[in-house]
Each structure stands twice: as C-alpha cells, then as structure tokens.
C-alpha positions as CSV (number, residue, x, y, z in Angstrom):
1,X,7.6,8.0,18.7
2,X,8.5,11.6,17.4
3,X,9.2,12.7,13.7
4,X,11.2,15.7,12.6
5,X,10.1,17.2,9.3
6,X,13.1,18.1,7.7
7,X,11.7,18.7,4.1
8,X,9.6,20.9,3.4
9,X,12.2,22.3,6.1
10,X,10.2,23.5,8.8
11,X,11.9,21.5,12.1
12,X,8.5,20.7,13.3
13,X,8.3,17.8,15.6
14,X,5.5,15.7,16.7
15,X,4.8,12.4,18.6
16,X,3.0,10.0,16.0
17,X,1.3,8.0,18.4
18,X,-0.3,11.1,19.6
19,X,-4.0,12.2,18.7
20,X,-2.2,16.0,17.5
21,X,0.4,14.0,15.5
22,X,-1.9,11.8,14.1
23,X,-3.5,15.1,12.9
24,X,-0.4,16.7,11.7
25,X,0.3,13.5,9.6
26,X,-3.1,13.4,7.9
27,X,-2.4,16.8,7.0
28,X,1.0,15.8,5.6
29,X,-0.5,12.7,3.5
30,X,-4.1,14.5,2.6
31,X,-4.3,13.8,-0.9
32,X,-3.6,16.6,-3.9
33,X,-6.6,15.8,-6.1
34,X,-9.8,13.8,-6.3
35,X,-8.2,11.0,-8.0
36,X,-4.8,9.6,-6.3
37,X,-3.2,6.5,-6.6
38,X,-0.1,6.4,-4.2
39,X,2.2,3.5,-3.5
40,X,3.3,2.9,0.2
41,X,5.8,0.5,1.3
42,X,9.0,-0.3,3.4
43,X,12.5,-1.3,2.4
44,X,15.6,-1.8,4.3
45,X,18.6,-0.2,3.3
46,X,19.7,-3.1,1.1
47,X,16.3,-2.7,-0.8
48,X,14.6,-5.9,0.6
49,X,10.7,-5.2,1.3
50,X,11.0,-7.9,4.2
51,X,13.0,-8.4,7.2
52,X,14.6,-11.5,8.4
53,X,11.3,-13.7,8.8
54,X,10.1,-12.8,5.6
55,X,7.9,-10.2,6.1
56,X,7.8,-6.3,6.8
57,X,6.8,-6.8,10.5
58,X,10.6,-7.0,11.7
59,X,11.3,-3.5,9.4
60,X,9.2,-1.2,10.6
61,X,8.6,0.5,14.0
62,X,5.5,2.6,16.1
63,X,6.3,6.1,13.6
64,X,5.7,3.6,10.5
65,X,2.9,1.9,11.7
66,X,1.4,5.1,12.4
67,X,2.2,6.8,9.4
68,X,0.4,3.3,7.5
69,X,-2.2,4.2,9.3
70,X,-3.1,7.5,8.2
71,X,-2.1,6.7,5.2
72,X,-4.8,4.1,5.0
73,X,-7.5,5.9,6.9
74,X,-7.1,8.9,3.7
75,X,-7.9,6.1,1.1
76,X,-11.2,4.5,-0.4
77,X,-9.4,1.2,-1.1
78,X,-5.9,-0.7,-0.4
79,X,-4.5,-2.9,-3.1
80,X,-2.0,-5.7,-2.0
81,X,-1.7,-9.2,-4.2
82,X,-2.8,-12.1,-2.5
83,X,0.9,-13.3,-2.0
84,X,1.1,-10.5,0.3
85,X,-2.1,-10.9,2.3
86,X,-0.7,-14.4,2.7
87,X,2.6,-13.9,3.7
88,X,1.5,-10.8,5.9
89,X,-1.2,-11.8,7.9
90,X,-3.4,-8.9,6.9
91,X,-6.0,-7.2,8.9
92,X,-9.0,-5.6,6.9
93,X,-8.0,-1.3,7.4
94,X,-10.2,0.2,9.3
95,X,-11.9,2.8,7.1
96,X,-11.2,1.2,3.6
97,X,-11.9,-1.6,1.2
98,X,-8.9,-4.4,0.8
99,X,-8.7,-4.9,-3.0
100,X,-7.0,-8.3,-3.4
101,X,-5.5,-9.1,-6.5
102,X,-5.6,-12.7,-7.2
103,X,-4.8,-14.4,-10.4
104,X,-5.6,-17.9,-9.4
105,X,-8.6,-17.7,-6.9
106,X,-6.4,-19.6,-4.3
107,X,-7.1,-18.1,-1.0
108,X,-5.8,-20.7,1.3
109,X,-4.4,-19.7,4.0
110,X,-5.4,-16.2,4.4
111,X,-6.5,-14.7,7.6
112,X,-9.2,-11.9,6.6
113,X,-11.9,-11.9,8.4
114,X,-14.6,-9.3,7.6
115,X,-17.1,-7.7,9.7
116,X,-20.6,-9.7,9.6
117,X,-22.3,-6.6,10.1
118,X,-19.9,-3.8,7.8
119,X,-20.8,-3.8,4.5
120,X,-20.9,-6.1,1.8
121,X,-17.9,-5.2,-0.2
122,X,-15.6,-4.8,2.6
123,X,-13.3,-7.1,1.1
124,X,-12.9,-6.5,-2.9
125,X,-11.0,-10.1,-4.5
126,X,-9.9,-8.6,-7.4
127,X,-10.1,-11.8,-10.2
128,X,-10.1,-12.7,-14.5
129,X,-13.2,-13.6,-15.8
130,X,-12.2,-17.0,-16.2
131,X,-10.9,-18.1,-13.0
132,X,-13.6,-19.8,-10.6
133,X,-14.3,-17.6,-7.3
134,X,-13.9,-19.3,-4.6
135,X,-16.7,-19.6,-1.5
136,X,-17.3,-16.4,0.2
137,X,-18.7,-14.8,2.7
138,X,-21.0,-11.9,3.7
139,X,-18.0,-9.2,3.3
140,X,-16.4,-9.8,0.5
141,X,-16.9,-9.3,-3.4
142,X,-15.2,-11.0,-6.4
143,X,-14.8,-8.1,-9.2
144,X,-13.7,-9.3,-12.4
145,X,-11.4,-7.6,-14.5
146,X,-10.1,-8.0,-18.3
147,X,-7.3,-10.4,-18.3
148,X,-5.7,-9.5,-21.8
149,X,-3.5,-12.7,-22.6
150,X,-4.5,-14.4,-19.6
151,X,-3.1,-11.6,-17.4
152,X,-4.3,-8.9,-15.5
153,X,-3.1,-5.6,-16.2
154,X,-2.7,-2.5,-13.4
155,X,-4.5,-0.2,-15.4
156,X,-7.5,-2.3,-16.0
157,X,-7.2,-3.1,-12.1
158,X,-7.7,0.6,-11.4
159,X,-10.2,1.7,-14.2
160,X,-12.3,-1.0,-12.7
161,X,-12.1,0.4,-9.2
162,X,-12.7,3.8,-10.2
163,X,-15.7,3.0,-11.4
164,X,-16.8,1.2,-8.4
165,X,-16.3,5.2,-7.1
166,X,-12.9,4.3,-5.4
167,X,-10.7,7.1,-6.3
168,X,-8.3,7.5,-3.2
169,X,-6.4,3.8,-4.1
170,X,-3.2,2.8,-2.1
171,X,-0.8,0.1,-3.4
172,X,0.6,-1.6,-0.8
173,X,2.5,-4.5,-2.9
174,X,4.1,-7.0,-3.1
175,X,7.1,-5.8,-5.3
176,X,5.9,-7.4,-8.6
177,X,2.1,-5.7,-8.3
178,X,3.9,-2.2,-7.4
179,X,6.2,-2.5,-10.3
180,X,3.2,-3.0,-12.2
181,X,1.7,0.2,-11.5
182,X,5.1,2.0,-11.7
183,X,5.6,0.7,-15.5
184,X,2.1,1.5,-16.4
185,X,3.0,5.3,-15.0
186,X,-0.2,4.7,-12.4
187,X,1.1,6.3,-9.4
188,X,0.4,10.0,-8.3
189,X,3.0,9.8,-5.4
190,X,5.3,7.0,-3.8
191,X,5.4,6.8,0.0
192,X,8.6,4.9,0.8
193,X,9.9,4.1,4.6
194,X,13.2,4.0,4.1
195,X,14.2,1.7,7.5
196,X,17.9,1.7,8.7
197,X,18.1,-2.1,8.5
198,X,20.7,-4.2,6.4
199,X,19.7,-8.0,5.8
200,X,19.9,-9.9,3.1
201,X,17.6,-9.4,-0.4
202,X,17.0,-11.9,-3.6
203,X,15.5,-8.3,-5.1
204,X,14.8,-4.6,-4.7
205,X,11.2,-3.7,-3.3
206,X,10.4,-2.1,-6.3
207,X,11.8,-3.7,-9.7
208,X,11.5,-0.8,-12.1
209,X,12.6,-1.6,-15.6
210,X,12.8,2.7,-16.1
211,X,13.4,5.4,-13.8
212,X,10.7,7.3,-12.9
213,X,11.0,11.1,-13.0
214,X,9.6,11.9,-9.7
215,X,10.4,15.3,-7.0
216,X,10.1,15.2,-3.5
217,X,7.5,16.5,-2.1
218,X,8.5,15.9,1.8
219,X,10.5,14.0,4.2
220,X,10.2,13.1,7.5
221,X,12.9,10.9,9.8
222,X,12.3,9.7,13.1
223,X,14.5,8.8,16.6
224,X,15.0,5.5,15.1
225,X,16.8,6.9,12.0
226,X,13.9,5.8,9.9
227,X,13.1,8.3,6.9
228,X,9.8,8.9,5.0
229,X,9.8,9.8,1.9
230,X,6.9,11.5,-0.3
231,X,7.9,11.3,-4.2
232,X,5.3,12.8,-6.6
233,X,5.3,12.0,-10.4
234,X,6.9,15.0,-12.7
C-alpha cells in the first residue's frame, strides 16, 4: 500500500508495508520532545470512529494499520478505555504497555492476553482507589489513580504514568477518554486517519466542547483516498 506525502510537500512516495517505508514512517511520527502525548484514531467522513459493525476494523485499510503500527512501536504506553478494548478485540502492542482505563473494574469479556514470560506490567489497568481489582494474572498491573468526585481525571491518568517513567503516551480512545485529554489541553499532536467512508454516526469521534488551536504539521494520503493527518498543539 503506497502513501504520497503531500504536506510537508515533498511528493515522496513509499510502500507502507515495506521494511524502507516502515522506516520512512517512523521517521515521519518520531516524536518532538521527551515527553509526548499524542492522540491517534480513525473517523469516517461523517465523523463516526466505527464502521458498520461497530468497530474501526471495517474503516481502516493495510497504509492505516501500518501507520498504527509505527505509531505504537514509538510509544512507552497506549491508553484506550476499557469500552474500547471490549468492543475492539485488542491485542497487547508489541513494544508498549496497554494502559486500560477502567472506572468499574469490570473486565468481562476482554480478550488480552499477556505474555507469561514478558514482564510484569505489560498490561497497566488503570483504576480509583476505591473500586475492587479484579483477579489478575502475571502481566498485568492495577495502578490506582485519584478519582476526584468519584471520577478519574486525564491529567491525573497521565501524571501517574509519567511517573511510572512512561513519557511517549498514545491515546487511542474511545471518543469520550480522547475528549478528555483534548479538554484538559493534554495532547502534543493529534494523528487522525481521515477514511473515505460515509455510514451512519450517533456522534463525532472526538466531542470537543472548544476548538483546539492546532497547525499541521504533515499529511499523507494513500491509493485508497485515505488521508493522515498530523496536528500539533499551537
């Protein structure tokens, strides 16, 4: 699957299943400091972050899935609510901790399944103080944060797991989570696949409540008509 770089200009063109392209994307996504938060999800064209069978599997194509991938492989930890993981099926990244935010400590039906020999905190369940952990395995790790009214907040999620020395931190929704981190002015730079899909929505994949004053700092469109976007925080 080959991308065109058409901001910053340059006409370059690589395949991004390719080992080269692969490169050339890392390059692209390397991020700009030592601490970076970034956000990095799909919408179709009607601003739906799920396709037809309710999840972002029947949005995206090989470029995006690539692109995710580098994405990933650049960051200490991905954040996603446990919604998400559910509704998903998530597999644990490769190269990064899974952070999942969970207000309840209801896991049921989730498909994670770490490595029994990786490390310990391969798996972060992200969790109030008050709410009971549920049984885990070697793999996983229940962090507690402050829960302020009974509520988590996004910028007590990240100050805990920049501590824990994660500084790299990808957001990778739902909408409400990502929303949360765009209202609490979190995010470094927003990675948005933009996929040429209409179908129906009952919200947009990012509910701001303000704009956000952002420049782009690249785009890149594939044979599919796909476009990937890079907006950076002003």
């Amino acid at each position: 699957m080959w991308v065109t770089e058409v901001l910053p200009s340059s006409g370059e063109r690589v395949d991004a299943a390719s080992p080269e392209g692969r490169r050339w994307l890392a390059h692209r996504y390397a991020p700009a400091e030592e601490n970076w938060v970034r956000l990095n999800m799909i919408t179709s064209l009607t601003g739906s972050a799920v396709g037809p069978d309710g999840t972002s599997n029947t949005l995206t194509n090989r470029a995006d899935r690539a692109i995710l991938g580098v994405i990933r492989a650049g960051a200490d930890a991905i954040i996603v609510g446990a919604e998400t993981v559910r509704a998903e099926g998530y597999l644990l990244p490769r190269r990064s901790r899974l952070a999942v935010i969970t207000g309840s400590g209801n896991l049921a039906g989730h498909r994670l399944d770490p490595d029994p020999d990786g490390p310990d905190d391969q798996v972060l369940l992200v969790m109030p103080p008050d709410v009971e952990a549920p049984p885990t395995s070697h793999g996983v790790t229940v962090v507690r944060v402050a829960a302020p009214d009974g509520r988590m907040t996004a910028t007590g999620i990240l100050s805990t797991l920049t501590t824990r020395g994660l500084r790299h931190i990808v957001c990778e929704g739902g909408p409400m989570l990502a929303a949360q981190f765009a209202a609490d002015d979190l995010i470094d730079e927003y990675c948005v696949t933009a996929a040429p899909h209409l179908v129906p929505t009952a919200g947009p994949f990012l509910p701001l409540r303000r704009p956000i004053d952002t420049w782009p700092a690249g785009v890149l469109v594939d044979d599919d008509g796909f476009s990937y976007l890079r907006l950076r925080r002003r």
